[in-house]
C-alpha positions as YAML, in Angstrom:
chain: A
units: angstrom
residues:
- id: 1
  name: UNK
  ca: [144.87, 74.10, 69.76]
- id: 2
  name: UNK
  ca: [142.46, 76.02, 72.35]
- id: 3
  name: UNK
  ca: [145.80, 76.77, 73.92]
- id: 4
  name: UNK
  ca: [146.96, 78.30, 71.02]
- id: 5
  name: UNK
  ca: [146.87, 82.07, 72.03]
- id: 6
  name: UNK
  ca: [148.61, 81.53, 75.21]
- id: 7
  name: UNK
  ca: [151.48, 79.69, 73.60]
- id: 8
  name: UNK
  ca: [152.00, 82.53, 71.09]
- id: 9
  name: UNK
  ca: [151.87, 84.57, 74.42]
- id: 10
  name: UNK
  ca: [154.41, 82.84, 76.03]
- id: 11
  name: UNK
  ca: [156.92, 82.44, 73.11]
- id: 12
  name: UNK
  ca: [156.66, 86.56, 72.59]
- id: 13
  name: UNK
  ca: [157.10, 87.20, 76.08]
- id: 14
  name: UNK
  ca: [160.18, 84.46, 75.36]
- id: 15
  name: UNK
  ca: [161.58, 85.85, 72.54]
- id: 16
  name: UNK
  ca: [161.09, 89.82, 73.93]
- id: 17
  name: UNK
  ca: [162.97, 88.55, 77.33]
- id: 18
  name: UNK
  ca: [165.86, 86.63, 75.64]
- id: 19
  name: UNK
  ca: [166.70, 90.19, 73.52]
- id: 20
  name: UNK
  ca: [166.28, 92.06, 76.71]
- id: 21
  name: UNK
  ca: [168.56, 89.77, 78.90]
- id: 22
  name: UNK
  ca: [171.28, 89.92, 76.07]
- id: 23
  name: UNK
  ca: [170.74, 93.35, 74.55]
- id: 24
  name: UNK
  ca: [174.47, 93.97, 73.80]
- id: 25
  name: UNK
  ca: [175.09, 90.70, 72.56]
- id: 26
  name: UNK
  ca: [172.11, 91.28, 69.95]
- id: 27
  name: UNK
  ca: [173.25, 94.39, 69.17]
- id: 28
  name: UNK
  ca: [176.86, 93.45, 67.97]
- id: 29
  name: UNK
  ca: [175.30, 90.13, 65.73]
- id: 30
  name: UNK
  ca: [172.53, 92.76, 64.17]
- id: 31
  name: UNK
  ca: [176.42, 94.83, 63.03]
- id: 32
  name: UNK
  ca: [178.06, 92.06, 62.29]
- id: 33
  name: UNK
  ca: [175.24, 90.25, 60.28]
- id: 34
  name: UNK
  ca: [174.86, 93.70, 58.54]
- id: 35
  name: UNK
  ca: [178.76, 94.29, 57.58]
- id: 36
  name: UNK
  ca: [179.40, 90.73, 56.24]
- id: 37
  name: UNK
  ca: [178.04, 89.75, 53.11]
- id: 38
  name: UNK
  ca: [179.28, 85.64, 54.46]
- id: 39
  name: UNK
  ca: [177.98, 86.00, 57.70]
- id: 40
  name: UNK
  ca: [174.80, 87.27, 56.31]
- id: 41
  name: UNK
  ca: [174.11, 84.40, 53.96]
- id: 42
  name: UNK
  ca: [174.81, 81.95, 56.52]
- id: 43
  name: UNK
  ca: [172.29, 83.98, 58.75]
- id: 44
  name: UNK
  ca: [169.62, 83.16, 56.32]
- id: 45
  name: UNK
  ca: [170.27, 79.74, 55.57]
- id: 46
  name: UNK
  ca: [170.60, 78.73, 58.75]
- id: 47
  name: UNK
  ca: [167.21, 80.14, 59.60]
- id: 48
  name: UNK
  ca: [165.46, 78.45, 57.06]
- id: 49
  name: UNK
  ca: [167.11, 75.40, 58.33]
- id: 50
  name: UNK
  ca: [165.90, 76.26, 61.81]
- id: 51
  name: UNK
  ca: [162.07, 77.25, 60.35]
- id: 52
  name: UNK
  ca: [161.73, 74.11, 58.46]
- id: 53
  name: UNK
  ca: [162.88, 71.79, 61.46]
- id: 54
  name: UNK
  ca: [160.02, 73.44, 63.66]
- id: 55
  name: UNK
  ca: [157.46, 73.49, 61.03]
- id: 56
  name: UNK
  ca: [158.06, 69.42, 60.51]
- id: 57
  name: UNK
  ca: [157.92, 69.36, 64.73]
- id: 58
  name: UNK
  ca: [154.76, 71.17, 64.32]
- id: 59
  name: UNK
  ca: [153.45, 69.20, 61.71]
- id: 60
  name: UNK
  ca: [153.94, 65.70, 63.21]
- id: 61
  name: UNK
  ca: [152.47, 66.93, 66.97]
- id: 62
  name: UNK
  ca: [149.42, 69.26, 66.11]
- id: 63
  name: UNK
  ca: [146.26, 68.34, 64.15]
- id: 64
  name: UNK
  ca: [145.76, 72.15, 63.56]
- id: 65
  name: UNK
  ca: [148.63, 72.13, 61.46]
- id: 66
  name: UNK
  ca: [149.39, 68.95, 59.81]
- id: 67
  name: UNK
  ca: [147.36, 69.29, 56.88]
- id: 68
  name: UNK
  ca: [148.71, 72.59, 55.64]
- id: 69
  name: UNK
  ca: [151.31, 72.33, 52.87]
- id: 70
  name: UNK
  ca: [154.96, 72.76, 54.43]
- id: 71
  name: UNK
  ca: [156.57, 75.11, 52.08]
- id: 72
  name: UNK
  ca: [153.56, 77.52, 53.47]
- id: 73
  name: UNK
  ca: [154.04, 76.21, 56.83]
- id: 74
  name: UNK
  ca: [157.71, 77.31, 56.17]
- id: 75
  name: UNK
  ca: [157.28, 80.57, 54.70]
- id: 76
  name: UNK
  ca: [154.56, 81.57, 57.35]
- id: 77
  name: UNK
  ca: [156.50, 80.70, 59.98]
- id: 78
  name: UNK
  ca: [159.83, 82.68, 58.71]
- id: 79
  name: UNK
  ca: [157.54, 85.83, 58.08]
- id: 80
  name: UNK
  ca: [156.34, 85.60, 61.16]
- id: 81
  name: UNK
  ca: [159.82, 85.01, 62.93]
- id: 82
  name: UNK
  ca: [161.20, 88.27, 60.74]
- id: 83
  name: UNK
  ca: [158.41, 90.37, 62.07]
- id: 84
  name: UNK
  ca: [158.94, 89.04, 65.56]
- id: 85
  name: UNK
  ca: [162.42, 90.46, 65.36]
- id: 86
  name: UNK
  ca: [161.58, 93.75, 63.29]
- id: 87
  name: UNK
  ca: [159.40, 95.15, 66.25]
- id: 88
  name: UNK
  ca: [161.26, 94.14, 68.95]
- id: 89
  name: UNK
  ca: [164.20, 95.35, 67.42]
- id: 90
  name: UNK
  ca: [162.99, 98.43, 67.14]
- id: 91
  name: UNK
  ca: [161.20, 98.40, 70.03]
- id: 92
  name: UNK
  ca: [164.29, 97.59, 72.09]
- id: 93
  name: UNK
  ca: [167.32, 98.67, 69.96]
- id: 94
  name: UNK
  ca: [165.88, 102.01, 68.35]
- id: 95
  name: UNK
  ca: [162.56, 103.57, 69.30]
- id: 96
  name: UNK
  ca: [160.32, 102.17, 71.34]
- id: 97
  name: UNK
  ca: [157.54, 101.62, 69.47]
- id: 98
  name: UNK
  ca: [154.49, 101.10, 72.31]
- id: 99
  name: UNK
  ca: [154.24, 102.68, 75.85]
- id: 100
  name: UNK
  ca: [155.27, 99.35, 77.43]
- id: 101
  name: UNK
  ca: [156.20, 95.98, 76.84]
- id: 102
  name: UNK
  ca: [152.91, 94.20, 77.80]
- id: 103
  name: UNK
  ca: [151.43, 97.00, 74.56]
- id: 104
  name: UNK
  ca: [154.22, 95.25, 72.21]
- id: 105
  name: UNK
  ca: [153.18, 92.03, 73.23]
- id: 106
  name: UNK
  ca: [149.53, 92.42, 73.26]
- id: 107
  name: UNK
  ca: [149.96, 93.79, 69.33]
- id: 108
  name: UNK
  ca: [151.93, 90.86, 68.10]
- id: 109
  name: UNK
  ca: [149.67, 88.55, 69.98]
- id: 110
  name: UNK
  ca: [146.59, 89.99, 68.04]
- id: 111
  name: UNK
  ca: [148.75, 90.26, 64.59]
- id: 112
  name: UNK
  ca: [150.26, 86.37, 64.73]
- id: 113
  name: UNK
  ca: [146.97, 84.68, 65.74]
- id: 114
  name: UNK
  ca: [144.93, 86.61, 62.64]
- id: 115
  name: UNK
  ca: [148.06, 85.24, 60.60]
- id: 116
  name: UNK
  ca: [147.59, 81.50, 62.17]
- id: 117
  name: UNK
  ca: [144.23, 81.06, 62.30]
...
């Protein structure tokens, strides 16, 4: 747990490289997500399938979070993932919204440990 802010750290810096590495690729699954009501729907559930699987990882190998209820532990976690995505989407894809990366990183790095802890 006291190594808590660096993995948020590193699975920002993760998540910021992997959209930056395959910007185009993001970019066509953000239109094609957006223009199919299927695809869409799948998107979602497949998520929450994804979120609940980590939160039960979580759950089973940190103290921190084992004793938190895991429909929370779900719905934090998917919040969390959506805003993830929302700024570095925009951040990337539209405007950027800080000077630099390392500014984007910092912020969500403050915002997600106030949400964890």
């Amino acid at each position: 747990e006291e190594n808590l802010p660096e993995m948020i750290e590193y699975l920002i810096r993760k998540h910021l490289r992997i959209h930056q590495e395959n910007y185009q690729y993001h970019i066509a699954v953000n239109q094609a997500i957006l223009s199919n009501q299927t695809l869409y729907k799948d998107y979602g559930d497949n998520l929450r399938k994804m979120i609940g699987a980590i939160a039960k990882e979580i759950q089973q190998t940190s103290p921190l979070f084992a004793k938190i209820d895991r429909n929370y532990l779900n719905e934090s976690l998917l919040r969390i993932f959506h805003t993830l995505e929302a700024y570095i989407h925009r951040h990337l894809f539209i405007t950027p919204i800080f000077a630099t990366d390392e500014e984007l990183v910092g912020f969500l790095k403050q915002v997600f440990q106030l949400i964890i802890t």
